[in-house]
C-alpha positions in Angstrom: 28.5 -32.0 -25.5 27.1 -29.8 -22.4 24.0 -30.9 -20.6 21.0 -29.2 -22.3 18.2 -29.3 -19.9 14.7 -30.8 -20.9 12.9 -27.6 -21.5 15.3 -26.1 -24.1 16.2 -30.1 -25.3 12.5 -30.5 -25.8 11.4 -27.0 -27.0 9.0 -27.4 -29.7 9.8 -26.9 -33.3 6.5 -26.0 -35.0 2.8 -25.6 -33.9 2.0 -29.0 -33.9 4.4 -29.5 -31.2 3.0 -26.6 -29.2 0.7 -28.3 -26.1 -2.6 -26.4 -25.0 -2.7 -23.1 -26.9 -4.3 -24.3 -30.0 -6.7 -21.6 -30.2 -3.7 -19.2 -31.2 -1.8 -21.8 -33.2 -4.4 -22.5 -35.7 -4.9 -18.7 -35.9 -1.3 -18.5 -36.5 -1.2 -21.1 -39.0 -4.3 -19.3 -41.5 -2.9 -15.7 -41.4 0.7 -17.4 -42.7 -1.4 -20.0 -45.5 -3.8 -16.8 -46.5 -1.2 -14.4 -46.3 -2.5 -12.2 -43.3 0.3 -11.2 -42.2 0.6 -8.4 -39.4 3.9 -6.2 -38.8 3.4 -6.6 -34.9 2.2 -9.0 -32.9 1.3 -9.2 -28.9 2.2 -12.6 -26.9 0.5 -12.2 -23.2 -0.2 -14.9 -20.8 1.2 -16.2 -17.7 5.1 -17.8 -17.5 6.1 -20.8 -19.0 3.1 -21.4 -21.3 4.6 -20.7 -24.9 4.9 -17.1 -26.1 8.9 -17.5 -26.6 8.3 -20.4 -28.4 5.6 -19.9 -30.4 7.7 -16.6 -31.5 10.7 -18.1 -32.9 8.2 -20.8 -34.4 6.4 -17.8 -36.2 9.8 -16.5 -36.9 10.9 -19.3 -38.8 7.7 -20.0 -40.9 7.9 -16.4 -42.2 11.8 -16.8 -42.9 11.1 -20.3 -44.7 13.7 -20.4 -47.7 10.7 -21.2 -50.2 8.7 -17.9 -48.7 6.3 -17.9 -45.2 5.0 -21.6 -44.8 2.9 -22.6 -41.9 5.3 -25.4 -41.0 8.6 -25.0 -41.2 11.0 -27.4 -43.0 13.5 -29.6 -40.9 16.2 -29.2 -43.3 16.2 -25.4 -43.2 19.3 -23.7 -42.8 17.9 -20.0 -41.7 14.9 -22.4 -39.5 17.7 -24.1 -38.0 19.6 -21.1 -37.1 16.8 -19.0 -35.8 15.4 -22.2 -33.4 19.1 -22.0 -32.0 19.4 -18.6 -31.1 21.8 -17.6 -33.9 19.8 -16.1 -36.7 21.6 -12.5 -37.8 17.9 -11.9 -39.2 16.1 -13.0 -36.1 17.2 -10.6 -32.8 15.6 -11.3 -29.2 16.2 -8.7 -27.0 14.9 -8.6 -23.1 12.8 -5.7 -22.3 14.0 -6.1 -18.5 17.5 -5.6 -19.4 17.3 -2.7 -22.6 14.2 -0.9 -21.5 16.0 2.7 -21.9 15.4 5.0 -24.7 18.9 4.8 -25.8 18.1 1.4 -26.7 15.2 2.1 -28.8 16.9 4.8 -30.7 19.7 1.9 -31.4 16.8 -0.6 -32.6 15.4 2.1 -34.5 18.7 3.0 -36.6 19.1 -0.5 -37.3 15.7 -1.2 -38.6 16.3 0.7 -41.9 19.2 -2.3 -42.6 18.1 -5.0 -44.7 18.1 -8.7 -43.6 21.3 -10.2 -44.6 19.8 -13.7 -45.5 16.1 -14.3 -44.5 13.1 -12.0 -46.1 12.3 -10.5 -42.8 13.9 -8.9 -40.4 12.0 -9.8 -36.9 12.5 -8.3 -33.3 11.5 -10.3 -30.4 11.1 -8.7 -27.3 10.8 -10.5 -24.2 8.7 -8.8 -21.3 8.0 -5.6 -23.3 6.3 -4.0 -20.4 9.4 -3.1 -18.6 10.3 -0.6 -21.1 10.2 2.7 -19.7 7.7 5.1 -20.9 10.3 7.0 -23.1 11.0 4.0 -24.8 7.6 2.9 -25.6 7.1 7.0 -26.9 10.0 6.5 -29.3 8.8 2.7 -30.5 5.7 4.7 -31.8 6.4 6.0 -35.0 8.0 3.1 -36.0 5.8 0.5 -34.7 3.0 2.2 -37.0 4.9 2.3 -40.3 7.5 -0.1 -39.9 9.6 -0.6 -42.9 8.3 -3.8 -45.4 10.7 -6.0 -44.4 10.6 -5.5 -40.3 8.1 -7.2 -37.9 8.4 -7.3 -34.0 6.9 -9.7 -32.2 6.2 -9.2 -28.0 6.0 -10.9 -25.6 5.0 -10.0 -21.5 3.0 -11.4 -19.0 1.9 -8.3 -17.6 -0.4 -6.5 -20.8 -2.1 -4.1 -18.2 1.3 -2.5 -17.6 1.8 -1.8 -21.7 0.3 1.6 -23.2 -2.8 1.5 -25.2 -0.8 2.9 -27.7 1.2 0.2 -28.2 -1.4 -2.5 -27.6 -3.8 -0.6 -30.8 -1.1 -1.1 -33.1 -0.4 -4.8 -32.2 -2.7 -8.4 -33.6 -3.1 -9.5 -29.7 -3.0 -13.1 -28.7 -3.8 -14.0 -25.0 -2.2 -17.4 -23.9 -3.9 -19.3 -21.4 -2.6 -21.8 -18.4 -2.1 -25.3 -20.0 -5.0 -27.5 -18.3 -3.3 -30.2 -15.8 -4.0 -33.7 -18.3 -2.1 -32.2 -20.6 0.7 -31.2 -19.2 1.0 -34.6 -17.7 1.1 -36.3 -21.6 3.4 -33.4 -22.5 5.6 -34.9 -19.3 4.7 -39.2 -20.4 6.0 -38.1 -24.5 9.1 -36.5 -22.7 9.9 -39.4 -19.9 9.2 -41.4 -22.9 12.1 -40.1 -25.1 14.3 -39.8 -22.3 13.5 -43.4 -21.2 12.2 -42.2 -17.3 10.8 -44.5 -14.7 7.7 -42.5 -13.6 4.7 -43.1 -11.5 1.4 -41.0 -13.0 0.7 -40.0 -9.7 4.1 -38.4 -9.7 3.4 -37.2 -12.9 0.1 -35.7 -11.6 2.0 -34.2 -8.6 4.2 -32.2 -10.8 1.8 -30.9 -13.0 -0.5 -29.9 -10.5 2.7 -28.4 -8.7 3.6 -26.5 -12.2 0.4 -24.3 -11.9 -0.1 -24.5 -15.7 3.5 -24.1 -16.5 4.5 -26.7 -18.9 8.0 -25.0 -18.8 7.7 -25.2 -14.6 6.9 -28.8 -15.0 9.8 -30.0 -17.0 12.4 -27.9 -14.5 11.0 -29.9 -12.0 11.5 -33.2 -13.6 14.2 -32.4 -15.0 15.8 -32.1 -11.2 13.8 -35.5 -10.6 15.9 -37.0 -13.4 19.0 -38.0 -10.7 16.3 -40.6 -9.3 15.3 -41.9 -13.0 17.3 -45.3 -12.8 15.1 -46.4 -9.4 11.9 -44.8 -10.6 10.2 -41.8 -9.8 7.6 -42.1 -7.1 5.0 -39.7 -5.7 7.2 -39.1 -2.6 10.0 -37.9 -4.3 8.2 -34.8 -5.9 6.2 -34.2 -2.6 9.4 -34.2 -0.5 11.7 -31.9 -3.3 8.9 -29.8 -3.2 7.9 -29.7 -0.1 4.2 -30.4 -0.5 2.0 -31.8 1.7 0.8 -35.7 0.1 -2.5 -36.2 -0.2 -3.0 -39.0 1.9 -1.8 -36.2 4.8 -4.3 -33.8 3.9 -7.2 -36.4 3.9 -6.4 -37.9 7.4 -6.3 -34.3 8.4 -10.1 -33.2 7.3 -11.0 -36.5 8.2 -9.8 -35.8 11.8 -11.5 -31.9 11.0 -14.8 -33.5 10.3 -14.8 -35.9 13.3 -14.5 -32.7 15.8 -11.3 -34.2 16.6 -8.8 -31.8 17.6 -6.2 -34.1 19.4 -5.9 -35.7 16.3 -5.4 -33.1 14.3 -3.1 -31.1 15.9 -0.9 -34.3 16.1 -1.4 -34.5 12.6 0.1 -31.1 12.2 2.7 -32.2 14.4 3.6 -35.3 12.4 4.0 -32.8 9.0 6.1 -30.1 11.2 8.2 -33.0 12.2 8.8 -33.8 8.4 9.7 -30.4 7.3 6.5 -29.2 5.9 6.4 -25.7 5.4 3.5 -24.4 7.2 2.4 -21.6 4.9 2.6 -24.3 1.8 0.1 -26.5 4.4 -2.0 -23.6 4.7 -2.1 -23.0 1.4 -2.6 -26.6 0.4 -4.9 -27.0 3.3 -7.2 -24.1 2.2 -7.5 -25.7 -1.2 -8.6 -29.0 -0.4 -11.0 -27.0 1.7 -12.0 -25.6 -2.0 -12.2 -28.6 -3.9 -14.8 -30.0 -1.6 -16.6 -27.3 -1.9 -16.5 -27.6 -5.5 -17.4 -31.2 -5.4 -20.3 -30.4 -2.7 -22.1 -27.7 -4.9 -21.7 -29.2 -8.3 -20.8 -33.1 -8.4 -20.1 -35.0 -11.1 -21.0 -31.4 -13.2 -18.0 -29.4 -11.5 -15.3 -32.1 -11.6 -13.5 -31.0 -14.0 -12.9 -27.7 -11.8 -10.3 -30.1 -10.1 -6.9 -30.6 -10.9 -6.6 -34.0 -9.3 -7.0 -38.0 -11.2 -10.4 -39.3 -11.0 -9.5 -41.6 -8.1 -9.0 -38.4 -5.8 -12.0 -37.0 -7.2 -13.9 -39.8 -5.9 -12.1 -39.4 -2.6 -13.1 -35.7 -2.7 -16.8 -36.3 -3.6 -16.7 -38.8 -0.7 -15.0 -36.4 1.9 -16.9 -33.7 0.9 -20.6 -35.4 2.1 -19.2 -35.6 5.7 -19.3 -31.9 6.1 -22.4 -29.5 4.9 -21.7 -26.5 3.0 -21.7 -23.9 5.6 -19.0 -25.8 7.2 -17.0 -25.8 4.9 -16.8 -22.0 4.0 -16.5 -21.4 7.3 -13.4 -23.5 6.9 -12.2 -22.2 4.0 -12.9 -18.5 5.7 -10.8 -19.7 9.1 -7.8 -20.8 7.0 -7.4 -17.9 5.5 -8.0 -15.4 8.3 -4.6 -18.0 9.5 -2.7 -17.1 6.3 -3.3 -13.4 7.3 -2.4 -14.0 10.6 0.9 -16.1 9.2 2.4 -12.8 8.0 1.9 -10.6 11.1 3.6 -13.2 13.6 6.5 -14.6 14.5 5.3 -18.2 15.3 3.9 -19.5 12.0 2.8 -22.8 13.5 0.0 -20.7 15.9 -2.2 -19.6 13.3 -2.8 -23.3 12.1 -3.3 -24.8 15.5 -5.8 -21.9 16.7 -7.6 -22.3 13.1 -7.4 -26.4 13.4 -8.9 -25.5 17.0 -11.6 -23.4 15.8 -12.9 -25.7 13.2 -12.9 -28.7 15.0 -15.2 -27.0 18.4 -17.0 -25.1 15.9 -20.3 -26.4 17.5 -19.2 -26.1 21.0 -18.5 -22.6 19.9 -21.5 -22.0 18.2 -23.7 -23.3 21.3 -22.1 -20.7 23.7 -23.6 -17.6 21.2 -27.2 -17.7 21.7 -26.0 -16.6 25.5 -24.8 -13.4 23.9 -27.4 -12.8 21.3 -30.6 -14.0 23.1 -30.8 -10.9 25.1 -31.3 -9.3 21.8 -34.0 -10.7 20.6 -37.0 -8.2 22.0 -35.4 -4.7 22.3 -38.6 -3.6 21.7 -40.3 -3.6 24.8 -38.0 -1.3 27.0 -37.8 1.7 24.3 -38.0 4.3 27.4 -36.1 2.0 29.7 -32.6 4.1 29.1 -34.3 7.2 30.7 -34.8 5.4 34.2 -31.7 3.4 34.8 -29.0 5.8 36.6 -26.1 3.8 35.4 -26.8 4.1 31.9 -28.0 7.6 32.0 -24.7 9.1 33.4 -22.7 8.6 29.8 -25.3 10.0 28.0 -24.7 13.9 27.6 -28.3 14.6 27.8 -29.6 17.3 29.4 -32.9 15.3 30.2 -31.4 12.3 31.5 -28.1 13.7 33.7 -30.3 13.9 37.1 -31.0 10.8 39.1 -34.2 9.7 37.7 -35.6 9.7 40.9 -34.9 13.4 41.6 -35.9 14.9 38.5 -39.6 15.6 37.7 -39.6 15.6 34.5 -38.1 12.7 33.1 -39.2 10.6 35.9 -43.0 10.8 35.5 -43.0 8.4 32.7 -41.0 5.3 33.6 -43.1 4.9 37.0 -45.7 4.5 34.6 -43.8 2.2 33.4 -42.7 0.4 36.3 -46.3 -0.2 37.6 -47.7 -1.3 34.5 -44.7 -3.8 34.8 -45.5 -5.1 38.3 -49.0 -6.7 37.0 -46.9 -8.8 34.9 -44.1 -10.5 37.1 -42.6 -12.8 33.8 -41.8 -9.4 32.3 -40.1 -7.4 35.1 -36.8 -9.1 33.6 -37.4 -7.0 30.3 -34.8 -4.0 31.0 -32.4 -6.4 33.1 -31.4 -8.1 29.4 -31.3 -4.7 27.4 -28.7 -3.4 30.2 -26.4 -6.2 30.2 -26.8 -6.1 26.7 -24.9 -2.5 26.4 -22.6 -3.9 29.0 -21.5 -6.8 27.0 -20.9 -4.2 24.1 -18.9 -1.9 26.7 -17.1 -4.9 27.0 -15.9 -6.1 24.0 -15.5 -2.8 22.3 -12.1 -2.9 21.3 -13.0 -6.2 20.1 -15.4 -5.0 17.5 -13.0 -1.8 16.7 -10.2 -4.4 16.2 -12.3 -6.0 14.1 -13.2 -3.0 11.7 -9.4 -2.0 11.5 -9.0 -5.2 9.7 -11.2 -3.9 6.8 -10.2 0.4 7.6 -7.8 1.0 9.8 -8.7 5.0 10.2 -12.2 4.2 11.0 -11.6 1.8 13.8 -9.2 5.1 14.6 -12.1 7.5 14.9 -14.7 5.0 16.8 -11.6 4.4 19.5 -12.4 8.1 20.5 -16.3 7.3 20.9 -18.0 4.6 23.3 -21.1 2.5 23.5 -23.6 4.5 25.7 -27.1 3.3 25.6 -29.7 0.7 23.5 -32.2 3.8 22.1 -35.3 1.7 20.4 -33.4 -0.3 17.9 -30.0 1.8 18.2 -26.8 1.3 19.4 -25.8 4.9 20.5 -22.2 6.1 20.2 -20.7 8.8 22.2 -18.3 10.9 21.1 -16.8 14.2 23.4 -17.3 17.5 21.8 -13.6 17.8 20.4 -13.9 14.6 18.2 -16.4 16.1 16.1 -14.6 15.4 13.2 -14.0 11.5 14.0 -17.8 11.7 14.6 -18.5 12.9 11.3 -15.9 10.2 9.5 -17.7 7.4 11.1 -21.4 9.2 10.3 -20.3 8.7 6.6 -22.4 6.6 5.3 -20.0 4.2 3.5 -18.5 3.9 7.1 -21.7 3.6 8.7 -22.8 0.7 6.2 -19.1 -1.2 7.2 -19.0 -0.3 10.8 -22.7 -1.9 11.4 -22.0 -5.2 8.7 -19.0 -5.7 11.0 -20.5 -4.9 14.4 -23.4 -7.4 13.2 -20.8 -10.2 12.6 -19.4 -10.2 15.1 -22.4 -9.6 17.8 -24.7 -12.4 15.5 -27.6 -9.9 15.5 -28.2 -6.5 12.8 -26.8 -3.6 14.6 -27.8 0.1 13.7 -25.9 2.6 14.9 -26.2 6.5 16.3 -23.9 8.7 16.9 -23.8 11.9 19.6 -21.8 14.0 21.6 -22.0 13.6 24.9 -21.6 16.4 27.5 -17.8 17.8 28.3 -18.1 17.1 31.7 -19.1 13.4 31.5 -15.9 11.3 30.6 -15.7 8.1 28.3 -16.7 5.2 30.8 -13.6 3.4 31.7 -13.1 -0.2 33.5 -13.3 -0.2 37.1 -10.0 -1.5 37.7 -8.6 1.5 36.2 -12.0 3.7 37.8 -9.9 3.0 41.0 -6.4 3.8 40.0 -7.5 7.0 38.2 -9.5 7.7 41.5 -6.1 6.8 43.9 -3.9 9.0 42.0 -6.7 11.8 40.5 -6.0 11.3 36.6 -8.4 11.0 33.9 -8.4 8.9 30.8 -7.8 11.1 27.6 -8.0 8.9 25.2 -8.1 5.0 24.4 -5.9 3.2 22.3 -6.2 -1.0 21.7 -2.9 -2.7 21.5 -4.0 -5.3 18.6 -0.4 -7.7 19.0 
């Protein structure tokens, strides 16, 4: 006899056997004991959970010889032959592979034929929702008065994708994941029968790699079976699967928490070296990062919210006190920002060591802000200050502030006001000084912040490459923009766009940012760097327009 592997050798025969959807099994089991019986039925949930199953199961109570029965006998003939896929009454079709109308019209000609042996007639259809849209149209009439003796039962793991249509005339039942502990009793009953040598922590491991998949977790022992006769240890799933153990991942935050990036990048080092895939550490990286953050808010309470034994739980809890919570989002937000940055370069390893870098000088990082953002703090004071400094003044555009200060009457007469009433107070001469190398340091790092809102809106970081930081106007940042970019002035002046552009600007700057836009004068260019001042200068060119090259 051919090998049968463990998920068809163990498939359950009624719904006693069926492992974490009881809420739909015992619903099962009253409509067929009262009689409630409905001519279609909807299976939805994720892969591997029990909608096949619990579809032939349903099949065969109906189909009893004795008349519908909520647990099918062990001696039935028709039972026997619809559990092994060779009922005449029974049919499963695939959706993926007859999703035409042809096929429909077909099912729908043959629906009129009574069942040879059993009392129903039932159709199973496997991932209904790839039927095309013609097919569902011609499944309508029928699906609504189906002849007495027909039921259809479906099955998909993408509901959203069927018609509304369809879903009305169905009794719906939503399958959930199977929780981890019992998948791993479903995997001890089976290594039982089949006389395994198993750790539980490997057992653990391949539930938690299974994802809720009871179906998923027997594939995976069953390809673990080879090592049966020495015994199955932890190590063997981690290394067939290529996760990342455990132990691994603690020594890692450990090494995160001590600020110690040596250490941890030779930890990453050590995992390359064994042939870790580095998006499957990310990934299992990031969600440690989650379960302490789950064990940091809620204890004991939120344990449960972790599929790990209560031996790494403890661990967890443990691990989880070295960091506060801020820390650890900020972790959690780092590593993912990595995983984004895993799909847009070529060196997957560089993400993780520039994250692993980033969390572990956090603080030295976070010292060197308040140099940025402390010149922020009072912008108050120097409201007129833009009006008197020359360098500032030249991006403008205005008409009032396009003449050295000095020259013009008008504009000047106030800040020598200002100036004198300045001189009396010598600690507060320094007032403009920070608010103009504040609007440089923006100058500066403006493609910085436009990169930054391309991430979230790529055509708005567009339109604000066209504009450029001119001037601190009382609490304003005030954006240029030359008169024929009216229309990327406008996009940005949306106030959706507005609302993003300042969140972001704020982020990144660590102080609220409100912005105002302007045109500025034909004649007075976007400011450029003064390396390439003096090359446009050398060779009489101007800059027409600035692009940031983001790779």
């Amino acid at each position: 006899m051919s090998y049968l592997v463990l998920a068809r050798k163990h498939r359950p025969q009624t719904f006693d056997d069926v492992i974490g959807q009881e809420h739909i099994t015992n619903l099962l089991i009253k409509g067929i004991e009262t009689g409630h019986l409905a001519h279609a039925y909807l299976f939805s949930g994720p892969r591997g959970v029990g909608k096949t199953t619990c579809a032939r199961i349903l099949a065969m109570c109906l189909n009893c010889e004795d008349g519908p029965q909520a647990t099918p006998p062990a001696d039935s003939i028709i039972c026997r032959e619809i559990a092994e896929g060779r009922s005449f009454d029974v049919l499963e079709i695939d959706g993926a592979s007859n999703r035409g109308i042809d096929e429909i019209r077909m099912l729908r000609e043959n629906i009129s034929f009574a069942p040879t042996v059993a009392k129903f007639k039932i159709y199973i259809v496997d991932e209904v929702h790839m039927l095309t849209t013609e097919a569902f149209n011609a499944l309508l009439k029928t699906l609504e008065e189906p002849p007495a003796h027909v039921k259809f039962i479906f099955a998909t793991t993408e509901p959203n994708k069927l018609p509304q249509t369809i879903i009305s005339r169905c009794q719906r039942f939503d399958f959930k994941r199977i929780a981890m502990n019992r998948i791993v009793d479903g995997l001890k009953a089976v290594s039982k029968k089949e006389k395994y040598k198993i750790d539980e922590s490997a057992l653990f491991s391949i539930a938690k790699a299974a994802q809720g998949s009871l179906r998923d977790a027997l594939s995976i022992l069953d390809q673990l079976s080879a090592l049966s006769e020495d015994g199955i240890k932890e190590d063997d799933v981690y290394g067939m699967l290529g996760l990342v153990e455990v132990e691994l991942l603690f020594a890692l935050v450990d090494h995160i928490a001590q600020q110690n990036c040596a250490a941890a990048l030779q930890d990453l080092d050590t995992l390359i070296s064994k042939g870790k895939d580095v998006k499957q550490l990310l990934k299992d990286l990031t969600e440690h990062f989650r379960h302490l953050m789950v064990v940091h808010i809620g204890g004991t309470d939120l344990k449960h919210l972790v599929d790990y034994p209560a031996s790494i739980k403890e661990r967890l809890w443990k691990q989880s006190q070295e960091f506060d919570l801020p820390k650890i989002l900020k972790a959690i937000d780092t590593l993912i920002k990595a995983q984004e940055d895993a799909r847009i370069t070529e060196s997957l390893r560089m993400p993780l060591e520039v994250a692993l870098a980033k969390l572990t000088f956090s603080e030295n990082l976070d010292a060197a802000v308040p140099s940025v953002k402390a010149p922020r703090a009072q912008p108050a004071p120097p409201k007129p200050r833009p009006a008197a400094k020359p360098r500032l003044n030249e991006k403008t555009g205005s008409a009032a502030v396009v003449p050295v200060p000095k020259a013009s009457p008008s504009p000047a007469d106030p800040p020598p006001a200002d100036d004198e009433g300045e001189e009396d107070l010598p600690p507060e001469v320094e007032m403009p000084d920070p608010v103009e190398q504040d609007i440089q340091h923006v100058q500066k790092v403006w493609d910085v912040l436009t990169s930054a809102v391309s991430k979230e809106k790529m055509s708005v970081a567009t339109y604000l490459q066209e504009g450029y930081p001119q001037r601190y106007e009382k609490d304003f940042l005030v954006i240029g923009f030359p008169p024929h970019c009216s229309f990327q002035m406008d996009a940005v002046g949306d106030q959706k766009n507005t609302q993003m552009v300042e969140r972001i600007f704020a982020d990144k700057l660590r102080q609220p940012v409100k912005i105002k836009l302007e045109t500025v004068a034909a004649q007075q260019d976007i400011p450029v760097e003064e390396k390439v001042q003096k090359t446009l200068d050398s060779f009489g060119g101007k800059v027409v327009n600035r692009w940031h090259n983001e790779s």
